[in-house]
C-alpha positions in Angstrom: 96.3 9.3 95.0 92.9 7.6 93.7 91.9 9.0 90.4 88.9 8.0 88.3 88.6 9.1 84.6 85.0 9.3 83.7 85.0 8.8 79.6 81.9 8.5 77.4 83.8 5.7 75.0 86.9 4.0 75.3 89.3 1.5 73.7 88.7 -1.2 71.3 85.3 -0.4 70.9 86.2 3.6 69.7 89.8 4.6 69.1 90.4 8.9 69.3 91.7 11.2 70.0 90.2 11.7 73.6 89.6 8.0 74.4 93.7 7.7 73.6 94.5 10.4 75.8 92.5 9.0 78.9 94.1 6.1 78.2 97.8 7.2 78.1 96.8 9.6 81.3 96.1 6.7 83.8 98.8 4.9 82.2 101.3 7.3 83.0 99.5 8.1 86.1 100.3 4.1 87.4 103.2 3.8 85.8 105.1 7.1 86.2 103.7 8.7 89.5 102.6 5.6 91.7 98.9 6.5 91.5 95.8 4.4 91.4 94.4 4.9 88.1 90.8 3.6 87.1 88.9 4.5 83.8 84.5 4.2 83.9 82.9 4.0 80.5 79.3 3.1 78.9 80.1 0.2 76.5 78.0 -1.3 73.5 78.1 -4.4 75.7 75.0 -6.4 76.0 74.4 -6.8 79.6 74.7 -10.2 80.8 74.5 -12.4 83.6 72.7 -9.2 85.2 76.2 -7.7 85.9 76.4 -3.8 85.3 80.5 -3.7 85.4 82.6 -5.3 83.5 86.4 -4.6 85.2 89.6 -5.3 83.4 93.2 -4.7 84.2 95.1 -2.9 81.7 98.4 -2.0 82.0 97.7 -1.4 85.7 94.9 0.7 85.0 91.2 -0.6 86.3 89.0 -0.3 82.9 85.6 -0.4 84.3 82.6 -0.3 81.4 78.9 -0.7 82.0 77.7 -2.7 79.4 74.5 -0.7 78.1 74.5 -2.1 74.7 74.4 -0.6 70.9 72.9 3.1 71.2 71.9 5.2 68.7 72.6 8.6 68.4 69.4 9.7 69.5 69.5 7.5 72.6 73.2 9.0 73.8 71.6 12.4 73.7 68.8 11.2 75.4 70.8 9.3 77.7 71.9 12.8 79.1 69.2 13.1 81.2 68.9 9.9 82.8 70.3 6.8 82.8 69.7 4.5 85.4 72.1 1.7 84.5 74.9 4.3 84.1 74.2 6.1 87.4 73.9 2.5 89.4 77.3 1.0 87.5 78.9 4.4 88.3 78.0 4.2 92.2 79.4 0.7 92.3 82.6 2.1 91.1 83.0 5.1 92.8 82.2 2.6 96.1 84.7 0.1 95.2 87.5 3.0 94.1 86.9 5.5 96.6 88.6 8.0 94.1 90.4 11.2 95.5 89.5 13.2 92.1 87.3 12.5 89.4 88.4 13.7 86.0 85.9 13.9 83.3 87.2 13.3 79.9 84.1 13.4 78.1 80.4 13.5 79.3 78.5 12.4 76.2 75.8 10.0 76.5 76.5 9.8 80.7 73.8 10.6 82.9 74.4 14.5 83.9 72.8 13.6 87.2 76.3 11.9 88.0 77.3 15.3 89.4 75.0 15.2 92.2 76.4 12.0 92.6 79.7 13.5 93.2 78.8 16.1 94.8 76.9 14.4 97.5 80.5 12.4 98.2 82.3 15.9 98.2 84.8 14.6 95.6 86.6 17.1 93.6 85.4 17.8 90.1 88.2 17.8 87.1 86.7 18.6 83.4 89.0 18.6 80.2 87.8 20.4 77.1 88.5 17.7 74.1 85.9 19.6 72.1 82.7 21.8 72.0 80.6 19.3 73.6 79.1 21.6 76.2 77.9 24.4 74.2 77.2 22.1 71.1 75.5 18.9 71.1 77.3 17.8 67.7 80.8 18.7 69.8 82.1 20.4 67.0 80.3 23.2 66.0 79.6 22.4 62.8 76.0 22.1 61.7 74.6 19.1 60.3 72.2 20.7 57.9 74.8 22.7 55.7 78.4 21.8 57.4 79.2 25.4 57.9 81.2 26.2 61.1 78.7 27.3 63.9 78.4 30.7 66.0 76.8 29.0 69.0 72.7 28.8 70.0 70.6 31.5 68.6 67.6 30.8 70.8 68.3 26.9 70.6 66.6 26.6 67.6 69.5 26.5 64.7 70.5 23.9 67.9 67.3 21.5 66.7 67.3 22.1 63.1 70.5 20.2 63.4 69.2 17.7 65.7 66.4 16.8 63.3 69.2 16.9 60.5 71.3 14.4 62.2 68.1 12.2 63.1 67.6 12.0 59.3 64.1 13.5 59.4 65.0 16.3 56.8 65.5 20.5 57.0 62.1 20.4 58.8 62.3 24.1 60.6 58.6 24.4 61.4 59.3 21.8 64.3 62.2 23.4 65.8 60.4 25.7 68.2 59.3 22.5 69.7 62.3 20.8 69.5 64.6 23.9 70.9 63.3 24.0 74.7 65.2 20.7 75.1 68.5 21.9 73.6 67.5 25.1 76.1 67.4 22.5 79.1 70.4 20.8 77.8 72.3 24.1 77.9 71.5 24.8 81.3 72.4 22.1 83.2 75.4 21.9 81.5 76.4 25.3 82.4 75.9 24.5 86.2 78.3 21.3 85.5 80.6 24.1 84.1 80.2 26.1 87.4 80.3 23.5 89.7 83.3 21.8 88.5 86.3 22.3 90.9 88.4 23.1 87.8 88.5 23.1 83.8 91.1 22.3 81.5 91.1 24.1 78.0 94.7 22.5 76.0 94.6 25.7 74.1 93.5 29.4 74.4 91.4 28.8 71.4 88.9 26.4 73.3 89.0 28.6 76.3 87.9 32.1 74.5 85.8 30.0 72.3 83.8 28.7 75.9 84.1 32.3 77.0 82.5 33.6 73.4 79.8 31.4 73.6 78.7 32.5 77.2 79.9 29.0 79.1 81.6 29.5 82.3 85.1 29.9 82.2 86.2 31.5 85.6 87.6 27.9 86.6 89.1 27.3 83.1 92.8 26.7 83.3 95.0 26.1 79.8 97.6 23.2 79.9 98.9 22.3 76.8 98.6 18.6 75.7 101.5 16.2 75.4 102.4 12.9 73.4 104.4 9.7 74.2 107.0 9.8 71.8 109.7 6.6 72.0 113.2 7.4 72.2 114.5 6.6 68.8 112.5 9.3 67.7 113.6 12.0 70.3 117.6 10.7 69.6 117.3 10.4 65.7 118.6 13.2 63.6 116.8 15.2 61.5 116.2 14.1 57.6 117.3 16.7 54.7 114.4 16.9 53.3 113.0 16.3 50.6 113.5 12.6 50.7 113.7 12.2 47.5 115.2 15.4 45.6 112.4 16.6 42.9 109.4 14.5 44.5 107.0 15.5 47.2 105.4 12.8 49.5 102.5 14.1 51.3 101.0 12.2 54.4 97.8 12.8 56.0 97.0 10.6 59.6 93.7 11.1 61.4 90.1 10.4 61.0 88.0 9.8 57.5 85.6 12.0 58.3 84.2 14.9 56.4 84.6 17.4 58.5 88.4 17.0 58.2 88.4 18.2 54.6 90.0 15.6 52.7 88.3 16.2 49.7 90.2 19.5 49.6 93.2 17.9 49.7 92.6 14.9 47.2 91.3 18.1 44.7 94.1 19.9 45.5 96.7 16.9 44.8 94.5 16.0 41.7 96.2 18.8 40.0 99.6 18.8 41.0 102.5 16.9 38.7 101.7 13.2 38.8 105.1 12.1 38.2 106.4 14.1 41.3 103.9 13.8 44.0 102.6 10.8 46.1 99.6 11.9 48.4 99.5 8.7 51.6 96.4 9.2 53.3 96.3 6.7 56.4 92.9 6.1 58.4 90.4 4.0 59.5 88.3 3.0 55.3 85.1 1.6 58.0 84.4 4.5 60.3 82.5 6.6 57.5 82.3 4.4 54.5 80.1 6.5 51.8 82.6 9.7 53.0 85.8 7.2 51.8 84.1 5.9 48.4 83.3 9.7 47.5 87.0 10.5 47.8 88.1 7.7 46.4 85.7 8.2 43.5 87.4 11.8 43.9 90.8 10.6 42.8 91.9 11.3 39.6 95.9 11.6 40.7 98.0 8.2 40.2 99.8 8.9 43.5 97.3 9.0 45.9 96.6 5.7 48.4 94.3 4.9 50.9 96.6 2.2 52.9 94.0 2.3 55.8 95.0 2.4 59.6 98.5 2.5 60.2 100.1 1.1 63.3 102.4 2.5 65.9 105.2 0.5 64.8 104.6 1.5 61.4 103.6 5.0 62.6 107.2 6.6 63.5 109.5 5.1 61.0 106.9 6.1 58.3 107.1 9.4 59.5 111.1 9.5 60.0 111.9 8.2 56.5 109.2 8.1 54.1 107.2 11.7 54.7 108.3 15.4 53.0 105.0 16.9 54.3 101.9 16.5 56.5 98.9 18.5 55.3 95.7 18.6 58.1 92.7 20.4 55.7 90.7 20.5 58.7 87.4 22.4 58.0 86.1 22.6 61.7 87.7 24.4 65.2 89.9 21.6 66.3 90.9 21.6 69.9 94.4 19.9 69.6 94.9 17.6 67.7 97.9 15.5 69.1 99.0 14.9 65.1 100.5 18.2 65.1 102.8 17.0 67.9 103.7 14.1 66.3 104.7 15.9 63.2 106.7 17.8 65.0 108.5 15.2 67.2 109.1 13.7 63.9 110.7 16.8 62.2 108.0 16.8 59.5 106.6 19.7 58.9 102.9 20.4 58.4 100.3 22.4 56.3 97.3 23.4 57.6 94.0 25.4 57.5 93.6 28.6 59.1 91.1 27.8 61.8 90.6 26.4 65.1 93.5 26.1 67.4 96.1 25.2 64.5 97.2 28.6 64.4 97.7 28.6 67.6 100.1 25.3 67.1 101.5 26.5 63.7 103.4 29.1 62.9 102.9 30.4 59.6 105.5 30.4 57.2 108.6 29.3 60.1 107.4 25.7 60.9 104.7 25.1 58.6 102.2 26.7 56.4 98.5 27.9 56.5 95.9 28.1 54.1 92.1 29.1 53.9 90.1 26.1 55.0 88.1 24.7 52.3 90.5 26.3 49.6 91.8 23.7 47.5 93.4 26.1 44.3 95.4 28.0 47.6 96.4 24.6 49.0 97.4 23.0 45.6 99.7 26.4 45.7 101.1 26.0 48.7 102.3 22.1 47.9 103.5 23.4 44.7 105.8 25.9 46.2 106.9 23.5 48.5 107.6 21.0 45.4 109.1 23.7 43.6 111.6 24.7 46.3 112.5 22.3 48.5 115.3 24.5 50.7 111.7 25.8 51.8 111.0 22.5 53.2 114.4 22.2 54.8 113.7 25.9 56.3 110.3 24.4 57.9 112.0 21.5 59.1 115.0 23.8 60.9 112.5 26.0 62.9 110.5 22.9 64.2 110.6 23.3 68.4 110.9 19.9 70.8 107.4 19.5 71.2 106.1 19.1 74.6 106.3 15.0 75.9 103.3 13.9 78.2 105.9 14.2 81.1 105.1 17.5 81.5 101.4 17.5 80.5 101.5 14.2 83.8 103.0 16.7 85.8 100.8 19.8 85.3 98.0 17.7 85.8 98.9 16.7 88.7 99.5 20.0 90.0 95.8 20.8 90.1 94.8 17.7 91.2 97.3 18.4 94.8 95.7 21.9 94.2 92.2 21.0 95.1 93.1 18.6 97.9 95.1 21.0 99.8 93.2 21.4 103.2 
């Protein structure tokens, strides 16, 4: 089977969630199943030479981008609706691939006239939800002019007040009615890619109700749980007693810098919590949102808490085996999935969380982890407290964890629909 992965960023020049997952996908998809694998992206490439592909070879995987140069954010959304360079580079590729299926891992800032271009070559249409792109510009439903958690489009025009937030021009709501037919446009078309897409994957029921809720279409919208790489060692090892250290508490937190992923609650919550007794690791990317990491840091007032920066995979698992009590993901917005939970899990460590998005859906409360309000810090200083205070808690936690699910299986479901929509 041919397979194309249509992604709107990719690997080195944006590492994620999503652009990981694509790339792990087509890996497995060579490596494991005998496929032909190939990944299209727009890349901050300058064009040059007048070539609109660059094509590498990665791991067996063709990595096509179409160097477009340095956007802004303005320009990705515009970018939407047209595209030449895109649509041309995209053409070339689907010539020289001739894929079986096309699955789209993220449309942002791709021409949304590539569908036609599909269509027209009658190849089937796979779409994976890795946020709220569709329905929400931003892609997280979180609004730019207060970072409250959104309820969807009320006439498009909370939809522009946050366009005009994010384009730095100010609360300025006496231009949204102009600005909202465009968000109105954006939602239709959209909607038809929705429709006309052979079939959708949600990874949890959260994302697909939320679609549903917010009046996308959903009749094609299939769940399949995401699933992680995890090496052997890690799979074979036996579970820690936790805590690691009897009377001390070491708290990890892996993922993004970002604001919406409430790390201020946590370092206020750790703030007040014994210093002698706690250690609070927070590893991620110091460059992605700088003034968001010198506020936090500026935050701490706790001896125990670090800022290491990225940490590596070979870093990554043993840290996690023999280091970490306790993962704590303050999250203030719906996430999708995030894979850390998995990894966590595969790990044996177990996690606190906030009480939205999908992690209930990933968590259970009080048998494999713990939740809290989002944005809560006195409840989550509680909850890490207890936890400090009784560690048979933690071993409890750590007991119930279940074998988390191994991208084997996600490969494999996958794969299901893609023979699905090829049947004759």
């Amino acid at each position: 089977m041919r397979i194309l992965h249509l992604v709107h960023q990719y690997i080195p020049e944006y590492v994620g969630g999503t652009e990981l997952y694509t790339q792990t996908l087509a890996r497995y998809q060579v490596s494991r199943q005998g496929h032909r694998a190939a990944i299209f992206y727009p890349s901050e490439q300058e064009p040059h030479d007048g070539s609109v592909i660059s094509a590498s070879d990665e791991c067996g995987v063709h990595v096509h981008a179409a160097p477009v140069g340095p956007r802004s954010r303005a320009q990705v959304f515009l970018d939407s609706f047209g595209q030449r360079t895109i649509a041309t580079s995209l053409q070339r590729v689907l010539d020289a691939e001739q894929p079986d299926v096309v699955h789209v891992q993220h449309l942002m800032g791709l021409p949304l006239s590539l569908l036609t271009q599909l269509k027209a070559m009658r190849i089937p249409i796979v779409i994976t939800l890795h946020d709220y792109w569709f329905p929400c510009a931003n892609g997280q439903l979180l609004t730019n002019y207060d970072n409250q958690v959104c309820d969807g489009p009320r006439w498009w025009l909370n939809c522009a007040r946050c366009a005009l937030a994010r384009a730095g021009v100010g609360d300025r709501r006496w231009l949204t009615p102009a600005v909202a037919p465009l968000f109105a446009y954006r939602s239709s078309r959209l909607r038809r890619w929705l429709a006309q897409a052979d079939r959708v994957i949600a990874p949890t029921h959260f994302v697909r109700d939320t679609y549903d809720r917010l009046n996308m279409p959903t009749e094609n919208v299939v769940v399949v749980p995401h699933g992680i790489e995890v090496p052997a060692h890690v799979l074979e090892a036996e579970a820690a007693t936790l805590p690691h250290q009897p009377g001390r508490l070491h708290i990890v937190y892996v993922g993004s810098l970002a604001w919406q992923k409430g790390l201020h609650v946590l370092v206020e919550a750790v703030n007040h919590l014994p210093p002698e007794a706690v250690r609070l690791t927070i590893y991620g990317d110091l460059d992605n949102f700088p003034d968001y990491v010198h506020s936090l840091q500026a935050q701490v007032e706790h001896p125990g808490i670090t800022f290491p920066g990225r940490i590596t995979r070979d870093d990554f698992w043993p840290m996690l085996l023999q280091e970490v009590d306790v993962a704590v993901l303050p999250t203030l917005w719906y996430e999708a999935s995030p894979l850390t939970i998995q990894e966590m899990f595969a790990a044996r460590v177990p996690l606190v969380a906030s009480n939205i998005g999908a992690l209930p859906e990933k968590i259970r409360h009080g048998v494999d982890g713990v939740l809290f309000p989002p944005g809560d810090a006195a409840a989550l200083r509680d909850v890490l407290q207890r936890l400090l205070d009784t560690p048979q808690q933690l071993r409890r936690l750590q007991a119930n964890i279940r074998p988390t699910r191994l991208m084997d299986e996600h490969v494999e479901d996958v794969q299901a629909i893609y023979e699905a929509l090829l049947q004759p």
